[in-house]
N, C-alpha and C positions, 0 to 999 in steps of 0.2 A: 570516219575517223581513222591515217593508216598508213601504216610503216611499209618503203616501198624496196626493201630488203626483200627477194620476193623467193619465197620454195616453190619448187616445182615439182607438179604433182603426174606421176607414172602410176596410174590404177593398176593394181597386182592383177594376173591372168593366170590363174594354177592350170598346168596341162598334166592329167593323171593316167595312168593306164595300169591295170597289171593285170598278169597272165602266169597264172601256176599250172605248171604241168606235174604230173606225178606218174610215172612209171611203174609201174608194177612188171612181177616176174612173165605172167602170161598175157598182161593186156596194157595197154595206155591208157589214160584218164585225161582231160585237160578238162580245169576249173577256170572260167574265166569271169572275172570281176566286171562290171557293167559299172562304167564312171561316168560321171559328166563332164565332156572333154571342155565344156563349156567356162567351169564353175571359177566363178570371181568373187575376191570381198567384195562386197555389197558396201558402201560407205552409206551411215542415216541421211535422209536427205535434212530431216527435222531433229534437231537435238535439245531435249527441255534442259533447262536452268533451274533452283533451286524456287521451290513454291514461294513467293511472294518476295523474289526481289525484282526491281524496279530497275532492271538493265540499262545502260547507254551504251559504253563502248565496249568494242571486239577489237583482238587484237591477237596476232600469230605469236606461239613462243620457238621452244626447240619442235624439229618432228612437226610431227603431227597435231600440236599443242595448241591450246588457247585461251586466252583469257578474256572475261567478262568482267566488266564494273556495274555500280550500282548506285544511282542517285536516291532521287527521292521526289516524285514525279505526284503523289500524292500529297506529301508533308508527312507521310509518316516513317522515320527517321530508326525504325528499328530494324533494319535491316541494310541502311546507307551504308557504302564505305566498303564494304564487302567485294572480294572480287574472286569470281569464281574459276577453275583452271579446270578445260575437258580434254578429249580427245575426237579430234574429226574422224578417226576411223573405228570406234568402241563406241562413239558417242556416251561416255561415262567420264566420270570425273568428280572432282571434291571441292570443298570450299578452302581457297589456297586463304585469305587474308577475311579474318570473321569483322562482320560489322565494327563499326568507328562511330556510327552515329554523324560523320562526316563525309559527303556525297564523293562519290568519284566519277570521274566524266572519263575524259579520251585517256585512251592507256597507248605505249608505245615502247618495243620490248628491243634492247640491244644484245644482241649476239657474244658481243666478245665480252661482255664482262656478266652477263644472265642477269642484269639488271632490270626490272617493270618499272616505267614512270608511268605513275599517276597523276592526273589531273583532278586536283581538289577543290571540293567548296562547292561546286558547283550544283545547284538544290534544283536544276530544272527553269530555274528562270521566275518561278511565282513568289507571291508572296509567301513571308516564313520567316525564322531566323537566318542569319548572315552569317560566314564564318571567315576568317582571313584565309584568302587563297594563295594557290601555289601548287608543288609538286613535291609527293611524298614518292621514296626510291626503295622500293621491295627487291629483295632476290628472288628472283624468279622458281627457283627451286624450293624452299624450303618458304617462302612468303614472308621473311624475315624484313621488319622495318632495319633501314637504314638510317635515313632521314628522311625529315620536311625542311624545303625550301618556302617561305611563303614570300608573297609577290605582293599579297595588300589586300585590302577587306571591301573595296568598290567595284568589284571585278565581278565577272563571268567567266573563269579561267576554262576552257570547251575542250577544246583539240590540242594533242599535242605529238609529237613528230622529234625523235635522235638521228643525229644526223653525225657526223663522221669526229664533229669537234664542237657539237652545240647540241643540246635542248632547245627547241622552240616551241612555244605554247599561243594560240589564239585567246582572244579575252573580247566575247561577244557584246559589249558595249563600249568599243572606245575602238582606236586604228594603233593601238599598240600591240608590237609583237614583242613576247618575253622571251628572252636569249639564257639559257644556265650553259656557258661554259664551259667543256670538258676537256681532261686530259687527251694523250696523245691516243694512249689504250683504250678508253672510252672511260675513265675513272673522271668522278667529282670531284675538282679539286678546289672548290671555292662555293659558297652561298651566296655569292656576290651576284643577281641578277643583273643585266641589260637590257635595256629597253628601247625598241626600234619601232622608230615614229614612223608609220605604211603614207606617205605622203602621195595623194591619189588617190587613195581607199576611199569611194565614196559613202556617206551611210545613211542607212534609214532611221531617222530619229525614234520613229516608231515600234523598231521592233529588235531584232538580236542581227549580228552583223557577224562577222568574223568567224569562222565556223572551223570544218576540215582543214585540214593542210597535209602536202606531199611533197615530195622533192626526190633529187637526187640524192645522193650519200653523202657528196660534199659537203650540201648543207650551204652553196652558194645561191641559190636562186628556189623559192617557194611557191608554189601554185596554192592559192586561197579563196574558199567559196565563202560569198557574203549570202545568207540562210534567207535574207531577207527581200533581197533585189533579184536573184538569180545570178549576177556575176561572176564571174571566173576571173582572179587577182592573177600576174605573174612579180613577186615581190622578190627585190633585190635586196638581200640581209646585210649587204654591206651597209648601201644608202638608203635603205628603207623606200626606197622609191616601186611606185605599184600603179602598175598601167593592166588596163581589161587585155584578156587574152580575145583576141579576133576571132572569133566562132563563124564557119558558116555552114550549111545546112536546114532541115528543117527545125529544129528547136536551136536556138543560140541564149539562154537566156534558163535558167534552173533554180525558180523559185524554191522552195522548203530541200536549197543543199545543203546537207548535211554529212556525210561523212565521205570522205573520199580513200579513193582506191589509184592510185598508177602501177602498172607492170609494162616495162621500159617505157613506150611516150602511148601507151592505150590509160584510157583516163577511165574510171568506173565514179561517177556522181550518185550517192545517195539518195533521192529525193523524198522523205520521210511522208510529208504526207499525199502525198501524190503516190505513194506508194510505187515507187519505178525505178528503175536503176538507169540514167541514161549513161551511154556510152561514146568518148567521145577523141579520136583521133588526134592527140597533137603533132605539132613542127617538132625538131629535134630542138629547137631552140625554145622550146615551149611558149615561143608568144603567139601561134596560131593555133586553129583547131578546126576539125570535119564532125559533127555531128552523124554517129552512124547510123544508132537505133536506140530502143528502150528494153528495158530484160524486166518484165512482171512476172509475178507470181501468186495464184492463191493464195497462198501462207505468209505473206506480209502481211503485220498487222502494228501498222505505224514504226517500223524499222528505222535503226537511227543512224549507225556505223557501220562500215565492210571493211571487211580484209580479204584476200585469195590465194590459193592455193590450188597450183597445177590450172586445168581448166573450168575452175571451181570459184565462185564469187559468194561467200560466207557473209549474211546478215543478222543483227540482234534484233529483235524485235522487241517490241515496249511494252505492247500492249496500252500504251498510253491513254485510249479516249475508257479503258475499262478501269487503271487503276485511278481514274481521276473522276470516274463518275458518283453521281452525289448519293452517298452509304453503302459504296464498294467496300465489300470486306479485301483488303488486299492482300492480305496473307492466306489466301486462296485461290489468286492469279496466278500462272505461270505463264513465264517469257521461254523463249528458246530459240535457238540460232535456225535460220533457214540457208539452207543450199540449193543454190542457182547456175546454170552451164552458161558460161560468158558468150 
């Protein structure tokens, strides 16, 4: 799930030396200090999350920064809503917005005005209570509500992505894409939603559809993975129109996609339970694509969304099949971001 606003990451390299001499009246001394011309911060590759919340999205702030949301992948609903703010280089950090009791899914953070949108309602997909969805707008600094925009209480409100003059939000049972309008600055200037019909999007009756989204800045043209076919969408926000982007290589097709990653036309695909990161070349016009490779790791454990930084591919993990197993204590689970080299 992931804003394609992208920092770039230069690993610090400390080069140390020093050499005291000390002179005396009848003789010389020189003390020399033994350094490690080597020695660099070390960035965690693992960063835990607060005990027992039920993570989905990641998402970059200022820096170094990041934030974590928090569904409710169990049903238990005492820690939803919450969205956590670390640091990729301390790996330390605090609870920026304390539980809601209302899920939060994809988050996606603008620059010019240090706004977080959040993606609400969304409880994971199972059965449970239902809440009207939409998108609640935090200052990113101080975790301050703004407002909620809500969009409707039928929904799956999933991924969500600011873009230069819009909010757009995926909604994993239906081919509607929600559009929130923004000023020139990046300000809300209306609760007015739109709503753009993906004409093409094909779906799976069966299961959740409509997932990540990315794009350019403009906010003219969106790349959208359907979670449930493996398809790769390139949707037009004017006309809503959405044609498969033309994949070839050995995988063309990304069952369990889930959150998505672009830095300039390199594509980074989720793939939650398959546990994989596939990586995938596009056209500058983005209706084509090269399948390049897969990026695994031990330390996924049902991972949902990425973001990147420098040559760094940042995932949350869920822990999904532990917080949902049958008399999981779940406030003794912990999720945490895993760090992967693109």
């Amino acid at each position: 799930m992931k804003n394609t606003i992208t920092n770039r990451l230069h690993r610090s390299a400390v080069l140390l030396s020093a050499a005291i001499i000390l002179t005396a009246t009848l003789s010389t001394t020189v003390l020399t200090h033994e350094i490690d011309q080597t020695s660099r911060v070390i960035w965690p590759d693992l960063i835990p999350i607060p005990v027992g919340f039920e993570a989905e999205g990641i998402e970059m702030g200022k820096d170094q920064d990041f934030f974590v949301g928090t569904v409710s992948w169990s049903g238990n609903l005492t820690k939803a809503g919450a969205i956590y703010k670390g640091n990729l280089i301390t790996g330390e950090g605090q609870i920026l917005v304390p539980p809601t009791g209302k899920p939060v899914a994809g988050l996606s953070y603008d620059a010019r005005t240090d706004y977080l949108y959040a993606a609400t309602g969304h409880s994971g997909g199972f059965a449970g209570p239902r809440w009207e969805q939409g998108l609640k707008v935090y200052t990113a600094t101080s975790g301050r509500l703004l407002g909620e925009i809500i969009f409707g209480d039928e929904l799956v409100i999933n991924d969500v992505l600011v873009t230069e003059t819009a909010v757009y939000c995926t909604d994993s049972v239906s081919t509607t894409l929600y559009k929130l309008p923004l000023e020139n600055d990046g300000k809300v200037f209306s609760s007015t939603v739109e709503k753009i019909e993906m004409t093409g999007f094909e779906m799976d009756p069966e299961g959740f559809n409509a997932n990540g989204l990315v794009g350019d800045f403009d906010g003219k043209e969106l790349v959208i993975i359907n979670i449930s076919t493996g398809v790769l969408y390139l949707v037009d926000t004017e006309s809503g129109a959405a044609s498969p982007v033309n994949i070839q290589g050995d995988e063309q097709l990304f069952a369990n996609g889930d959150g998505l990653y672009m830095d300039g036309r390199t594509l980074y695909i989720m793939q939650n339970f398959a546990q994989k990161i596939a990586v995938v070349e596009l056209s500058d016009d983005l209706t084509q694509g090269t399948f390049v490779k897969n990026i695994l790791s031990d330390d996924f454990s049902i991972p949902t969304t990425i973001t990147g930084f420098g040559n760094c591919i940042y995932a949350i993990n869920t822990h999904f099949l532990e917080f949902t197993a049958e008399g999981a204590d779940t406030t003794l689970i912990q999720s945490e971001v895993v760090k992967v080299y693109k």
